[in-house]
C-alpha positions in Angstrom: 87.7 91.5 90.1 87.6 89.3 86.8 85.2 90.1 83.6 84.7 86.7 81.8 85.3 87.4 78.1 82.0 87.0 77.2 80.8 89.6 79.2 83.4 91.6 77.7 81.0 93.5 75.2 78.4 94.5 77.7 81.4 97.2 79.1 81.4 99.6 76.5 79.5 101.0 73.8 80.5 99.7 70.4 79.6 101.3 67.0 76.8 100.0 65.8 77.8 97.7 62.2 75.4 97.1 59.4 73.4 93.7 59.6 75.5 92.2 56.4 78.9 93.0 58.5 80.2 89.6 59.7 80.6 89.5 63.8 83.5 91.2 64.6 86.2 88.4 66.4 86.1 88.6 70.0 89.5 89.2 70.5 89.0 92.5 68.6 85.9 93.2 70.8 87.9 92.3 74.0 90.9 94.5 72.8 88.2 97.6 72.1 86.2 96.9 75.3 89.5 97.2 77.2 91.4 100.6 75.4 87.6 102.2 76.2 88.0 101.4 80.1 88.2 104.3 82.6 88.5 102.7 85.7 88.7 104.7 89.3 92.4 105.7 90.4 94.4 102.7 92.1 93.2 100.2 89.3 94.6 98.6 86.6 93.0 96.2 84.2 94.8 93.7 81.4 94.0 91.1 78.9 94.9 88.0 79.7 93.7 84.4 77.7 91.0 85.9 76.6 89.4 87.4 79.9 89.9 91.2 81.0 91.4 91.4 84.3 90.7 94.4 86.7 92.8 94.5 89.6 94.2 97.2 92.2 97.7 98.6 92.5 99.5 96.7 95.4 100.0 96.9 98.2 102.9 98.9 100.5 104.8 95.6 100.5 103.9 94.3 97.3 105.2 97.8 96.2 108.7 97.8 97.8 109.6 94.3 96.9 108.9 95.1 93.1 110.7 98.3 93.5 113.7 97.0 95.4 114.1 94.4 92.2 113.7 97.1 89.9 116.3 99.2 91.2 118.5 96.4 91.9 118.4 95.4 88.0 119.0 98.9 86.7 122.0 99.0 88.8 123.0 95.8 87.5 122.6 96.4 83.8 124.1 99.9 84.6 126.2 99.7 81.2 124.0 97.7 79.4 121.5 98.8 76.5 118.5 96.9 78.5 116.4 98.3 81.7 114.1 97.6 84.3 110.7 99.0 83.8 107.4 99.6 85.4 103.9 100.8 84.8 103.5 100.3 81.1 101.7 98.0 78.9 103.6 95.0 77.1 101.7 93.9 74.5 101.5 90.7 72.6 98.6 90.8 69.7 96.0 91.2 71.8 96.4 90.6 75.3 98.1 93.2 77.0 99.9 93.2 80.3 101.1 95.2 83.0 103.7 93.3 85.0 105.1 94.5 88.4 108.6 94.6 86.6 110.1 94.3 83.5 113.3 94.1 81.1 113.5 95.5 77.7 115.5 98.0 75.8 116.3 101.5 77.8 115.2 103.1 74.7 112.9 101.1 73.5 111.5 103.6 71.2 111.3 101.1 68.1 109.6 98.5 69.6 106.3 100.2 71.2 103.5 99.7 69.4 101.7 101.4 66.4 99.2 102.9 68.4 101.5 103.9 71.6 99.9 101.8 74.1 102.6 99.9 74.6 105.9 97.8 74.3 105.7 94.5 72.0 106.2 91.7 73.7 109.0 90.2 71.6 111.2 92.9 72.9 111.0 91.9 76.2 113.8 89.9 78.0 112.5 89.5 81.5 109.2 89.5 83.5 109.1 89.6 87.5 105.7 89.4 89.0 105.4 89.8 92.6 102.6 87.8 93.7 99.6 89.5 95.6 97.5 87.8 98.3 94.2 86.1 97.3 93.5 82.9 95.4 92.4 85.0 92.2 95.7 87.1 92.6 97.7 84.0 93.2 95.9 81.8 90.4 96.6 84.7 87.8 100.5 84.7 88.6 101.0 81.4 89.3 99.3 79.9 86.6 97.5 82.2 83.9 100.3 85.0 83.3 103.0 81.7 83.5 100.8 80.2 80.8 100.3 83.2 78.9 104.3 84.7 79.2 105.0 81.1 78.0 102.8 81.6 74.8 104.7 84.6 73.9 107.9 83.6 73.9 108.9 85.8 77.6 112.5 84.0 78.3 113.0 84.6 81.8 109.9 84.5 83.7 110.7 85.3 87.8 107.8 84.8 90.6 108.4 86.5 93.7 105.9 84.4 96.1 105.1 85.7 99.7 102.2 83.2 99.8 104.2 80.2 98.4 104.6 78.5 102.1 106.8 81.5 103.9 108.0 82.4 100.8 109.4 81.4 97.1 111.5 83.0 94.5 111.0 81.2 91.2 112.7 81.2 88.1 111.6 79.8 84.8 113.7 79.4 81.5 112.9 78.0 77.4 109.5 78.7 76.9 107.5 76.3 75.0 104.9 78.6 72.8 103.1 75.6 71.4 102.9 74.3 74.5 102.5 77.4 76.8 104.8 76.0 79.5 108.6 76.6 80.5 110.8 73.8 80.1 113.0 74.7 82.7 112.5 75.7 86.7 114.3 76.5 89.6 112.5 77.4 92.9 114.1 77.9 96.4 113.0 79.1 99.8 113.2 83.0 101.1 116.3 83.6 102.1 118.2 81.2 99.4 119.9 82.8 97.0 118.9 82.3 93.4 120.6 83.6 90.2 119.9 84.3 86.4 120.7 82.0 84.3 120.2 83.6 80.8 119.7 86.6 79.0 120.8 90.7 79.4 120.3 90.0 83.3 122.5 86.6 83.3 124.3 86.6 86.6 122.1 88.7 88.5 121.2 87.4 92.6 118.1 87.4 93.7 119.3 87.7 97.3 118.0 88.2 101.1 118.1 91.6 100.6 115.4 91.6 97.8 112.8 89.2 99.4 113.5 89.4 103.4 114.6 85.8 105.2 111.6 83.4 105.4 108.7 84.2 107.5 105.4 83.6 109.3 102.4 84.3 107.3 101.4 86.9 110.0 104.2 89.5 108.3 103.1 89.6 104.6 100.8 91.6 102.7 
């Protein structure tokens, strides 16, 4: 489920402001409509380009591929000051995000934010998004998180693609802010290995064992 962002305001109550009080922007609007939320257990919602997103928690699937990357990074940066993460908001002025997995210092005390909702998106190394079934879920990945992560400056971005013909790993290197886009792409088959090129997780496979061999659409989530 999408909210377009200029149904944004009609989600919660705001305060009212006196009539010589200039509009407030609607990013600011968006950003309060979304920290007022309470959705029902099993949902998550974020900001992204300037629409709030609600979407459930994924799948069993879904779930075991992002944790098998996650526990596979940990174990890689094992004696390293950086760590996988899940299940906590990156934010980047105001959008906020919550990606299946993430890198970013293990104690990354100094860079959450001011208000404790979440981790700044400049300390952030590494985003892995593990692409859920339906053309909204696949359109958001593919194309509006790839934009936005690009806009913020995300250096690796890694798309884990069960719906990408029988399957897709993708990595993408140099973001362009001004542009929103990442210079640089590498996308092979299920079953292919693919490795980091850059950053705390350089050298790091994404192997067989993470994604499963290629298969028939019948099998995924």
């Amino acid at each position: 489920m999408t909210a377009l962002a200029h149904e944004a305001p009609e989600m919660t109550e705001t305060p009212e402001m006196p009539e010589t009080s200039p509009e407030p922007h609607l990013d600011e609007v968006l950003w309060q409509a979304w920290k007022a939320m309470e959705l029902p257990e099993g949902f998550h919602a974020e900001i992204i380009e300037g629409f709030i997103e609600v979407s459930p928690t994924g799948r069993y699937a879904h779930g075991q591929t992002a944790n098998r990357l996650r526990r596979a990074l940990d174990t890689f940066l094992a004696d390293g000051e950086y760590a996988a993460h899940q299940d906590i908001n990156i934010v980047d002025g105001r959008q906020v995000w919550i990606p299946d997995v993430f890198l970013a210092p293990e104690d990354a005390e100094d860079h959450v934010t001011d208000d404790g909702i979440g981790i700044k998106a400049s300390a952030v190394a590494l985003i892995a998004e593990v692409v859920s079934p339906g053309h909204d879920s696949t359109h958001r990945d593919r194309v509006r998180k790839r934009r936005a992560y690009a806009r913020a400056g995300i250096p690796v971005y890694v798309l884990v693609d069960d719906h990408d013909g029988h399957g897709t790993v993708t990595v993408l290197t140099s973001p362009d802010p001004d542009e929103g886009v990442y210079a640089a792409e590498v996308r092979v088959p299920y079953g292919t290995e693919i490795t980091l090129p850059e950053g705390p997780a350089k050298g790091f496979t994404i192997t067989e064992s993470l994604t499963g061999p290629l298969r028939p659409a019948a099998q995924r989530d």
